[in-house]
N, C-alpha and C positions, 0 to 999 in steps of 0.2 A: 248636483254636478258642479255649482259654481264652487261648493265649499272643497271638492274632490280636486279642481283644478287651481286652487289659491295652495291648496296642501303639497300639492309636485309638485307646486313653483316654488314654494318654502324648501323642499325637500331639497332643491336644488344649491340653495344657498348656500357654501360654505359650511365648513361643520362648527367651526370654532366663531365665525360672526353668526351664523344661526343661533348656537348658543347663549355668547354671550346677550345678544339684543334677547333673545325669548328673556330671558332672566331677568334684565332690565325694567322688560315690559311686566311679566307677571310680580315682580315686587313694587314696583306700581299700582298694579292693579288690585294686590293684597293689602296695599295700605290706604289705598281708595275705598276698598268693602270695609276698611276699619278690621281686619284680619292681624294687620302688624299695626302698629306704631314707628313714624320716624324716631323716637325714641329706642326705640330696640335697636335700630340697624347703622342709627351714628358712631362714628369713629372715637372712641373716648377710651387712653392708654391704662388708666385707673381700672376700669371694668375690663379690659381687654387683658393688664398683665397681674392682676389682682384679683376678679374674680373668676378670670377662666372665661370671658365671655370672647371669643375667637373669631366667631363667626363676622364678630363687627368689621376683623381685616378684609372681609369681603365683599358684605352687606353698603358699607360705606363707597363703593364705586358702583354702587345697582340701584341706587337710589337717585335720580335728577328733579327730585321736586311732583307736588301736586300735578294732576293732568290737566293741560294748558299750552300754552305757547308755546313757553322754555319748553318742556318735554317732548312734543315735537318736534321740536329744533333740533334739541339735543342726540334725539332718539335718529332723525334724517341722515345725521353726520355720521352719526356712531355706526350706522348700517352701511352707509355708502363708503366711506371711507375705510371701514374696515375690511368689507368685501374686496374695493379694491386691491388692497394692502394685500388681504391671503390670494386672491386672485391671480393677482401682479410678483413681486417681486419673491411672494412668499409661496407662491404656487407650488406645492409637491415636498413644501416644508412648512408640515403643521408644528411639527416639536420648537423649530425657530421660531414660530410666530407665538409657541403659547410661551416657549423663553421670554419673548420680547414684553411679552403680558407681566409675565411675575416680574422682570425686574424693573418694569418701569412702576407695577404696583409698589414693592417692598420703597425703592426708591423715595417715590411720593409721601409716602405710610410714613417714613424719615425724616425726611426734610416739612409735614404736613406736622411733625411735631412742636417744628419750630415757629410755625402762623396758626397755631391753634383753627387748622380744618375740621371739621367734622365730616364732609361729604365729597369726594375725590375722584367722581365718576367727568365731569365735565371735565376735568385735568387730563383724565384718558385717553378721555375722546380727543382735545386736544393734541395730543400728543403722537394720536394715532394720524391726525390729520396733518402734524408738522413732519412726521416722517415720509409717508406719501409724498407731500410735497417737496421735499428735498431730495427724493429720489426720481420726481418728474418733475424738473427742473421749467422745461420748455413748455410746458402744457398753459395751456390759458383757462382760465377758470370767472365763467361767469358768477357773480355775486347776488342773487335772487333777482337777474336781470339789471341793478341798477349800475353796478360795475361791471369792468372786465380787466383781469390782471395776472398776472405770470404767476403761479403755481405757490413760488413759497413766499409769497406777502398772504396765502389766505390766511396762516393759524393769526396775525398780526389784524387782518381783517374783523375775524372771529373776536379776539380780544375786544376790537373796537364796537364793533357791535354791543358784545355783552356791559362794555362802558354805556352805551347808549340808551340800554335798560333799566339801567341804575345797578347793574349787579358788581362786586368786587373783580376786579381782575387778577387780584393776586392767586387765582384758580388757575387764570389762563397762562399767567405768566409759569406757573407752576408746573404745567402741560408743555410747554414751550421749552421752559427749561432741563426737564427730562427728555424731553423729544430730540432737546439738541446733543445731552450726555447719549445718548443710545445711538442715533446717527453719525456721531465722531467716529465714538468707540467701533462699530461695528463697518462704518465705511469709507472713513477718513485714516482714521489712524493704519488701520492697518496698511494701506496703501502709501505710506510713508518712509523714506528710507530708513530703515530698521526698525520698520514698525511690523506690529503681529495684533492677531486678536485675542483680545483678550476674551470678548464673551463666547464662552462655550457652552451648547446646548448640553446638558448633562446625558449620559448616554442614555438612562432609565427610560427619560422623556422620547429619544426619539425611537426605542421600541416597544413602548405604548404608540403614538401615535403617528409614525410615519410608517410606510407599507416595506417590507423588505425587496430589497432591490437582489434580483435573479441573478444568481451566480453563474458568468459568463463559460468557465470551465465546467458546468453539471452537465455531466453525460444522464439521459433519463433511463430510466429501465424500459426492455422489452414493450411490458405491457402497457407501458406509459407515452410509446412514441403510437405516433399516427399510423393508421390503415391498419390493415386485417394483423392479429396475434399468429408470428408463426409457433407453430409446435415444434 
């Protein structure tokens, strides 16, 4: 029973943070059985545009390290903050949300060329958490209780922490700085005199994944309106 009510409370999640977190977790957990190799799933342009190996564009943000601390962390953000994000401002716009995925990947994927990254999943998470916050400007956000501060100092939080670890920050600042190209682009600029948006959900995407919206003019047929079929 316990496992049947942890599974509807998953079921509930989000489709696209259900996802990607499952994904996360099980490439984790296949290179924990020794199933993958962090070797297989690193970001490397030689084997990705040389020999076909592709899947690395993807593998490379699903990977946050051995299971441990970091990964916890990592994995808390990624769930919370992404949930909010489709929850919130992306509610009833999955195709937007999985937009906002591919370009802040390809983006990173780009500029990751230039800091020789191998692993790009922490940059996402990032990113996903600078955007949140820039769109809940007012919110206060406790810091694992030891702070408390206004919404968009956390992804600068985040950094400082990961500095406190010993880990690079040129990840978060990476995060940050996509986070801040996508928030322009998508809610600054265009609110600008003679500004427009530029980023356009490609139409494909939102009829895969957004629901059709009911045509206000559809008269239904006969047998299609309510109460008894006349003859």
């Amino acid at each position: 029973m316990a496992w049947q009510g942890l599974a509807a409370e998953f079921l509930q999640v989000p489709a696209v943070t259900r996802t990607y977190t499952s994904a996360c977790v099980l490439t984790t957990a296949a290179v924990q059985l020794e199933l993958l190799s962090p070797f297989q799933l690193y970001f490397n342009p030689h084997l990705v545009f040389r020999k076909f190996q592709v899947w690395r564009l993807v593998t490379n943000f699903l990977f946050f390290g051995p299971l441990g601390f970091s990964f916890f962390f990592n994995m808390l953000f990624v769930f919370r903050y992404c949930r909010m994000l489709e929850e919130g401002s992306f509610r009833g716009r999955t195709a937007d949300f999985v937009f906002m995925f591919l370009f802040g990947g390809v983006l990173m994927t780009l500029l990751g060329l230039l800091g020789s990254l191998f692993f790009l999943g922490q940059a996402l998470t990032v990113m996903l958490v600078y955007v949140w916050s820039r769109r809940n400007p007012r919110v206060r956000v406790n810091f694992f209780g030891l702070l408390t501060f206004q919404a968009p100092f956390l992804p600068w939080a985040l950094m400082g922490f990961s500095l406190l670890l010993g880990n690079s920050i040129l990840v978060d600042l990476l995060g940050i700085a996509v986070g801040h190209v996508y928030y322009f682009l998508e809610d600054v600029f265009p609110n600008q005199p003679g500004g427009k948006r530029l980023l356009l959900t490609p139409s494909f995407l939102k009829l895969l994944l957004d629901a059709r919206e009911e045509d206000p003019n559809y008269l239904p047929l006969p047998e299609e309106q309510p109460g008894p079929l006349q003859q």
